[in-house]
Short mmCIF file of the C-alpha atoms (twelve columns), coordinates in Angstrom:
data_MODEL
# 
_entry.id   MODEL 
# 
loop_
_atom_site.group_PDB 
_atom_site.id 
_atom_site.type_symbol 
_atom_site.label_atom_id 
_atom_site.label_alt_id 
_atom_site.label_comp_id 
_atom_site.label_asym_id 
_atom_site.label_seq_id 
_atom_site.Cartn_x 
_atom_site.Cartn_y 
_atom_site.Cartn_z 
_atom_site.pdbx_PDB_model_num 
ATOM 1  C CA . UNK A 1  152.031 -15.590 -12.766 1 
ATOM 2  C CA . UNK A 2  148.390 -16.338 -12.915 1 
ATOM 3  C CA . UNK A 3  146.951 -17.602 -16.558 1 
ATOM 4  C CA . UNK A 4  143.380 -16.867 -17.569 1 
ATOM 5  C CA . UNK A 5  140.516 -19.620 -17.940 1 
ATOM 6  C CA . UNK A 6  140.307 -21.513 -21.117 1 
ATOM 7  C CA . UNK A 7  135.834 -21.477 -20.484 1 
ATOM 8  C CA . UNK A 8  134.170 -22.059 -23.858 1 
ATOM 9  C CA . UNK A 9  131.287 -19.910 -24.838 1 
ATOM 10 C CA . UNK A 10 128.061 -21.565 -24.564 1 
ATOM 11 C CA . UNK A 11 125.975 -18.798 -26.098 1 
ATOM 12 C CA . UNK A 12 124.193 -19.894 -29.288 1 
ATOM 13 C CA . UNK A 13 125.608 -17.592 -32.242 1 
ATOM 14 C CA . UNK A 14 123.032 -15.715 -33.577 1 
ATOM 15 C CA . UNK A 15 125.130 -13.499 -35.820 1 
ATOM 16 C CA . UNK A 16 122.752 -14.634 -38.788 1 
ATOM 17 C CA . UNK A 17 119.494 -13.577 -37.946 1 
ATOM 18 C CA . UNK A 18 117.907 -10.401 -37.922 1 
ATOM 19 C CA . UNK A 19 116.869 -8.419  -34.797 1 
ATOM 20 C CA . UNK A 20 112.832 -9.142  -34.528 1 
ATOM 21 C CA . UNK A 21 112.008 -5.100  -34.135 1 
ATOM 22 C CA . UNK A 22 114.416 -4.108  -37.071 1 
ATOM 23 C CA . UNK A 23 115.181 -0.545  -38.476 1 
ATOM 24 C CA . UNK A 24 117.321 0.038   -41.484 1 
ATOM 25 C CA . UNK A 25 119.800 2.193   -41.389 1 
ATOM 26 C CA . UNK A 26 123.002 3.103   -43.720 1 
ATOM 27 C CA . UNK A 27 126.173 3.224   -43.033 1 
ATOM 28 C CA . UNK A 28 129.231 5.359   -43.884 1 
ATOM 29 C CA . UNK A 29 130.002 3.166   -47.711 1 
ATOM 30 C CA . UNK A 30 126.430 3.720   -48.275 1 
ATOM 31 C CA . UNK A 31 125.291 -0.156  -47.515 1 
ATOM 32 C CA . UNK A 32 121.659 -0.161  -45.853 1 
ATOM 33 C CA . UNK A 33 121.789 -2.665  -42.408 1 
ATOM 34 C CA . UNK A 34 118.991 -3.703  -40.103 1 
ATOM 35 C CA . UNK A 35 119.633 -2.960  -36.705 1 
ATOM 36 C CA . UNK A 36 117.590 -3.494  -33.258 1 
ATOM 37 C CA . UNK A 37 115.270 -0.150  -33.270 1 
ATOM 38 C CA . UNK A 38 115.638 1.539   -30.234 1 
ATOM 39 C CA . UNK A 39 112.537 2.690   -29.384 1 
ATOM 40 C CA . UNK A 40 111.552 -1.309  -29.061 1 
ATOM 41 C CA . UNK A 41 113.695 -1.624  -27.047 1 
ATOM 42 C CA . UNK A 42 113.313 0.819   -24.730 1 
ATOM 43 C CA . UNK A 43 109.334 0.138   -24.634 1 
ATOM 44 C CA . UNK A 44 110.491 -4.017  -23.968 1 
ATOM 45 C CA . UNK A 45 112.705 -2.812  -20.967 1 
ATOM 46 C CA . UNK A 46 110.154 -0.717  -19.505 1 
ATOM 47 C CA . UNK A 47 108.000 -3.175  -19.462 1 
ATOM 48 C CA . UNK A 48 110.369 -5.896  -18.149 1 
ATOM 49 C CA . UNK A 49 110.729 -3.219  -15.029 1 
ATOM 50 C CA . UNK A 50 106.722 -2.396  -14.736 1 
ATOM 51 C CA . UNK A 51 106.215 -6.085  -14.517 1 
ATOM 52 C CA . UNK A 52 106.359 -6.680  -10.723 1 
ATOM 53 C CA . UNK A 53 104.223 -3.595  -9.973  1 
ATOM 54 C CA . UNK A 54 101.638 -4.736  -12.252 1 
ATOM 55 C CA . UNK A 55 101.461 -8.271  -11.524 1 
ATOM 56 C CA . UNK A 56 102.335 -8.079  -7.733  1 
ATOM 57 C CA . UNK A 57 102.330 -5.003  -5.894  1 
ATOM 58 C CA . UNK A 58 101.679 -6.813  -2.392  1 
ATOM 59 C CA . UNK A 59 104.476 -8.446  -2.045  1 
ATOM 60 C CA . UNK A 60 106.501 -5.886  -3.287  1 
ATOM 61 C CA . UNK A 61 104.553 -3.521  -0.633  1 
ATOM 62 C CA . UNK A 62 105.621 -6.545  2.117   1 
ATOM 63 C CA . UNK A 63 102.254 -7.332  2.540   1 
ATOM 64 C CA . UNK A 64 101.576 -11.110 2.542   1 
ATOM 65 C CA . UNK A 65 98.979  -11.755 -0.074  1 
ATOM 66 C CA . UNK A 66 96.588  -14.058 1.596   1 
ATOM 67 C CA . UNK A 67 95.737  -11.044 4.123   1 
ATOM 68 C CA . UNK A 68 94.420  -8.956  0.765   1 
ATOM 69 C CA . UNK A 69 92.373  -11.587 -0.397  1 
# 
């Protein structure tokens, strides 16, 4: 029978900081948490995927860039 890999985690924990675009919200005993704010996130990640059409649309057209210059 085959036995899973023993592979130690090498991400850092980060369990005790806060998210850096925070929203409060409370939770079912009443305690208020900060959580990552959605709407920060979704603006980060549509920016992560707008990045190559901003920065290079040649090369993502398959045009070398040397004939646009």
């Amino acid at each position: 029978m085959t036995q899973p890999l023993l592979i130690p985690n090498l991400l850092a924990d980060q369990s005790f900081k806060t998210p850096q675009f925070a929203t409060t919200v409370k939770t079912a005993n009443g305690a208020e948490i900060k959580v990552a704010d959605p709407r920060a996130s979704r603006a980060l990640i549509s920016l992560m995927d707008m990045g190559p059409f901003l920065v290079e649309p040649p090369a993502i057209m398959g045009v070398p860039r040397p004939l646009l210059n």
